[in-house]
C-alpha positions as CSV (number, residue, x, y, z in Angstrom):
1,X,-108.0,133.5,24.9
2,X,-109.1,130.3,23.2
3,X,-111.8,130.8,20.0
4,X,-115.2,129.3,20.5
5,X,-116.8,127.7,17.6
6,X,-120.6,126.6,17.6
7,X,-120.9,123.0,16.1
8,X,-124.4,122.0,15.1
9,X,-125.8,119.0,12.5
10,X,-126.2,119.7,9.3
11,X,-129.7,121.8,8.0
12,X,-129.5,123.1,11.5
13,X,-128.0,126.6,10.8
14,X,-131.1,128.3,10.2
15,X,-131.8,127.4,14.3
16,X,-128.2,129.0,15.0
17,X,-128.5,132.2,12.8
18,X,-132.3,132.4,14.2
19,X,-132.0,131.9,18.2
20,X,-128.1,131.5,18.8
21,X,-128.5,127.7,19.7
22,X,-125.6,125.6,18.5
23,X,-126.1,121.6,19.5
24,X,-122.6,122.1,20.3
25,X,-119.2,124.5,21.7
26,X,-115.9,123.6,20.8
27,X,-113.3,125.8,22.9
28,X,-110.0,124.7,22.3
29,X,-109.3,120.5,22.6
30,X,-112.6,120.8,24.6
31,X,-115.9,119.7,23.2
32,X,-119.0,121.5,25.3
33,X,-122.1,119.5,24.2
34,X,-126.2,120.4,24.9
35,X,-129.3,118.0,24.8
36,X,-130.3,114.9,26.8
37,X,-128.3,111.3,26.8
């Protein structure tokens, strides 16, 4: 199984460790991103 790694901007982590939300998933060569273009 491929790792999953949260990716988020930095002086964002406390919004990770606090409610799990990562502005970002990488998963293998795959980039998963969240938000609004």
């Amino acid at each position: 199984m491929v790792e999953r790694t949260a990716v988020f901007p930095a002086g964002r982590h406390s919004l990770y460790a606090e409610h799990r939300y990562s502005a970002a998933i990488r998963s293998g060569d795959l980039l998963f991103v969240s938000g609004q273009v």
